[in-house]
Structure formats: structure tokens, C-alpha cells
N, C-alpha and C positions, 0 to 999 in steps of 0.2 A: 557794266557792273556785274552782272549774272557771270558774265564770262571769267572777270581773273574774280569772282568769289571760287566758281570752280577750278579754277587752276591753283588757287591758293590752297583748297583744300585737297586737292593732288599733291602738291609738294605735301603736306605736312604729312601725309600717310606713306607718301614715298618715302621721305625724309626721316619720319618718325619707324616703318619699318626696321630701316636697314640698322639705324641705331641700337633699335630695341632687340633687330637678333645681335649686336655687338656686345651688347652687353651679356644678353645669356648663352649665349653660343662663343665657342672656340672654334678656329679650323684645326686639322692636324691632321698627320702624312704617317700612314703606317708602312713601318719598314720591313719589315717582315711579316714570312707566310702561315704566322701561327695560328691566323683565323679566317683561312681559308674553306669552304669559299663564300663564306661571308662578308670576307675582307681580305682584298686580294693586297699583294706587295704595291706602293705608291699609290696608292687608292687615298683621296682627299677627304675626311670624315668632317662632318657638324658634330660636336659633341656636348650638350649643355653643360655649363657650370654645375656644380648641386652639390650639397653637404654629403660625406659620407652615411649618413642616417638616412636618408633619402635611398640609397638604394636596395634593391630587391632581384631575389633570384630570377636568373634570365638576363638579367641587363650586361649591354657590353660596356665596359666600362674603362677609361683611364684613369693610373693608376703610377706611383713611384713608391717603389721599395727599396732601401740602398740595400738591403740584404741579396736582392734580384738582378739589380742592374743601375746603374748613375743616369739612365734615360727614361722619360714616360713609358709604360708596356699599355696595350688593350690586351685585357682579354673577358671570357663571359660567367659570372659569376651562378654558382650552382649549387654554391652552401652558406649561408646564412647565422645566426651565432645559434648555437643548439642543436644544430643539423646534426643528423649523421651522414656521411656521405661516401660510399659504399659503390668499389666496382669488381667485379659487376653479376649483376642480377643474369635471370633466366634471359636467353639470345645473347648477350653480352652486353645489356645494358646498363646504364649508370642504375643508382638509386640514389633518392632521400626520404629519410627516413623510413623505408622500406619499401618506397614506392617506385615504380621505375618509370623512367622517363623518355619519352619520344622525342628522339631528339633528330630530326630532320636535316638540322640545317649541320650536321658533325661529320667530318669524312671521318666515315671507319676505317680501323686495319681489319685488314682480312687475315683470318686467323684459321688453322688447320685445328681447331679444337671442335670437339664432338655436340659439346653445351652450347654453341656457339654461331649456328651453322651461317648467320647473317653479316658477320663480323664482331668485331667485341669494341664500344666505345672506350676504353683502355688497353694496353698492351702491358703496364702495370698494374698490377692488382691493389689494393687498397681499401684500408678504412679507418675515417678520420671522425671523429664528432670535432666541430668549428668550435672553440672557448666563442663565448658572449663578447658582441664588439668586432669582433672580425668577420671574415669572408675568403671564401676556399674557389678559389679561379682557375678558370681551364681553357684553353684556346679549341675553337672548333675544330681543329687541324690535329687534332687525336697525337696522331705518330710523328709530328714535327715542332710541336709544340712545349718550351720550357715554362712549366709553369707549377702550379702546388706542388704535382709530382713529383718534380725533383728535388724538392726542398722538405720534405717528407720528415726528414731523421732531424730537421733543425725544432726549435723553439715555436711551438703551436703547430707543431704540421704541415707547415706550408700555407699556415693561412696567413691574411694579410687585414691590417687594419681598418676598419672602414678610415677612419682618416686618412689616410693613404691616398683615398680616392677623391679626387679632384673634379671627375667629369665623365657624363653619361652619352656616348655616343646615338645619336637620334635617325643620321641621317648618311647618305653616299653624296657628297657632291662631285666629285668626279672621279672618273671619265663617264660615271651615268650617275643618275638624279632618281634615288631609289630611299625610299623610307626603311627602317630598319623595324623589323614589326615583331611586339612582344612575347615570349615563347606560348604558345598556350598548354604546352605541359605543365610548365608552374602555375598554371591561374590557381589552380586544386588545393594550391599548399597554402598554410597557412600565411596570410597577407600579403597573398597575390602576385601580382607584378604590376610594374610601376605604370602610371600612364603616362602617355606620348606628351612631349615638351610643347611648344608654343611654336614650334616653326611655321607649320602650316596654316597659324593665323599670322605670322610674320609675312609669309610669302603671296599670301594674300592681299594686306593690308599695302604691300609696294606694287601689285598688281595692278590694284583698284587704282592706286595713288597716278601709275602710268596713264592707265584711264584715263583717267579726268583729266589730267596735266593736258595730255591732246585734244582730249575732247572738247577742253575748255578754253584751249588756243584756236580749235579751228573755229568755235560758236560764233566768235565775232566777225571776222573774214564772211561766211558765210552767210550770215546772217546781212551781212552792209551788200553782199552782189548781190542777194534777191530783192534788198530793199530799191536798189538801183533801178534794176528789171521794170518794179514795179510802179515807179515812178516815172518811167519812160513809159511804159504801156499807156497808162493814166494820160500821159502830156501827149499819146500819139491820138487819146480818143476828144480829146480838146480840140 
């Protein structure tokens, strides 16, 4: 009885895991290298579902503009509605709202400007205050990257509607199993950055579920040889 109680409760955490990242997780296949190298060409992302209101500067997100393109784009969001967002600051850094931002994870162009001497997180110059309700997107891949910049001279500047967004990239599942973790230049700005989705209680809860599943199949087996053992020893001291 002990035994398939724990096997029973393996499946349900296995079972109930994988479901539960189904419903809030998408997979998806990024085709291009415009978030490099944080996201390389055919690289297989987790990305939760989530309301466009829901997200916050920093986040990489999926995203469809027919203005943009007829297919989903990722890329990482860096203005917000009221922002200003402004390139670039003293080294050749981005800003928001006058603040400049460390941004690690951005291949720079390297640039022969004097102001500049680190590279310059744009090769276009800019600046945009975001209308309330949108969002002003940039791929970490600076100089390969189609994204707000080149939609500049359109309706809003190139920003894009949080409706738009469909889904908040969380995680790498392959070719490696790497969490995507929040920028902590934006924590400073006003309302932060988002916290991390529920995978890694997902990925857990099927972990555990494996566990038990075996654990609870072998209890019994094991459990009936020693009882065997022990009943022979017994009948050899009779």
C-alpha cells in the first residue's frame, strides 16, 4: 500500500508538472541573430505566456508587429511608456531617462569616436520619449539588429504596443539549459524588473515526481527479498 501511495503521488507531480509548464510556457525557435549572444540563431527558448501589462524593462520578449514583420520577433525591451530613451550617453551608452545603463549582455560596435572609447551601444544616434502603452525594443546584437531603430520616422517611433506581446522569454532549452536572468541595471528604475516565471518550480515538481515514481516501484520488490531473507534465517534457527 505505502508503495503505489508513492508512486501514485510521483505521477501526479510528474504528470501535473509537465502540464502545468504547457499551459504557461511556449517553446519557440529563434531565427535570427539579432540577440546575440544571448540568443543565438536556432537556439530553442521557454517563453511564458503573460499579458502585455505584465512586462517590464529588461525582459526579452515575444512579440508580432505586422508593421515589423508577418512572423513573431524576440527582442529586449528598454523603454517603457514615459521613458525617454536616448543613445548614447557618456562611453557610448544607452540611457533612460537620463540614466545610463550597463548593459553586459550587448555586443557593441566599435566605433572610432573620441567620446566613445569602449564602443557605442548604438551606431544610430537617437531619441525617443515611448507614448503610454507601448514599448521601445532593441536586440542585444546592436549592429545586426532590425528593431525600434529602423522604424524611427514611422507612427510612435518605433515603439510597439504592449499588446503586441504575447510572451516573456524565461529560459534556453536547447542546445544548453540556461535560465535567462534579469538585467540588474533596470532594477533602479522605476518598477523594476519582472520576476522569474514558475519554471523552476515546474522543473522540480517533475523531478520530485520521477523520484518517487522509482522509488516507489522499487519499495515493494525490495521490501518482499528481505522479508524472504528473514524468514529463512528464522526457519534455519528452528
Amino acid at each position: 500500500m505505502l508503495s503505489g501511495l508513492v508512486v501514485a503521488i510521483g505521477f501526479v507531480l510528474f504528470l501535473g508538472g509537465f502540464a502545468w509548464g504547457a499551459v504557461v510556457y511556449q517553446p519557440y525557435t529563434v531565427p535570427t541573430d539579432s540577440m546575440v549572444p544571448t540568443v543565438t540563431p536556432g537556439d530553442r527558448v521557454l517563453a511564458q505566456r503573460i499579458d502585455g501589462a505584465e512586462v517590464r524593462r529588461g525582459d526579452v520578449v515575444v512579440f508580432k508587429d505586422e508593421q515589423w514583420s508577418d512572423s513573431p520577433m524576440v527582442k529586449r525591451v528598454v523603454g517603457v511608456g514615459g521613458d525617454t530613451v536616448k543613445c548614447c550617453g557618456d562611453g557610448g551608452r544607452l540611457t533612460v531617462n537620463g540614466k545610463e545603463l550597463d548593459e553586459p549582455y550587448i555586443e557593441v560596435e566599435k566605433l572610432d569616436v573620441a567620446d566613445a572609447p569602449g564602443g557605442s551601444a548604438s551606431r544610430t544616434p537617437f531619441e525617443v520619449t515611448v507614448p503610454e502603452g507601448n514599448l521601445f525594443l532593441l536586440g542585444d546584437r546592436r549592429g545586426a539588429s532590425i528593431d525600434s531603430r529602423a522604424h524611427l520616422e514611422e507612427a510612435g517611433q518605433g515603439t510597439v504596443a504592449r499588446s503586441a506581446v504575447s510572451a516573456r522569454v524565461d529560459a534556453l532549452a536547447w542546445p544548453s539549459q540556461t535560465m535567462l536572468e534579469r538585467p540588474a541595471t533596470y532594477a533602479s528604475l522605476p518598477g523594476g524588473v519582472s520576476k522569474a516565471g514558475p519554471l523552476r518550480l515546474q522543473l522540480a515538481a517533475v523531478v520530485a515526481g520521477a523520484a518517487l515514481v522509482v522509488l516507489g516501484a522499487a519499495y515493494g520488490p525490495v521490501v518482499r527479498v528481505f522479508g524472504r531473507g528473514r524468514r529463512k534465517q528464522r526457519a534455519g534457527v528452528r
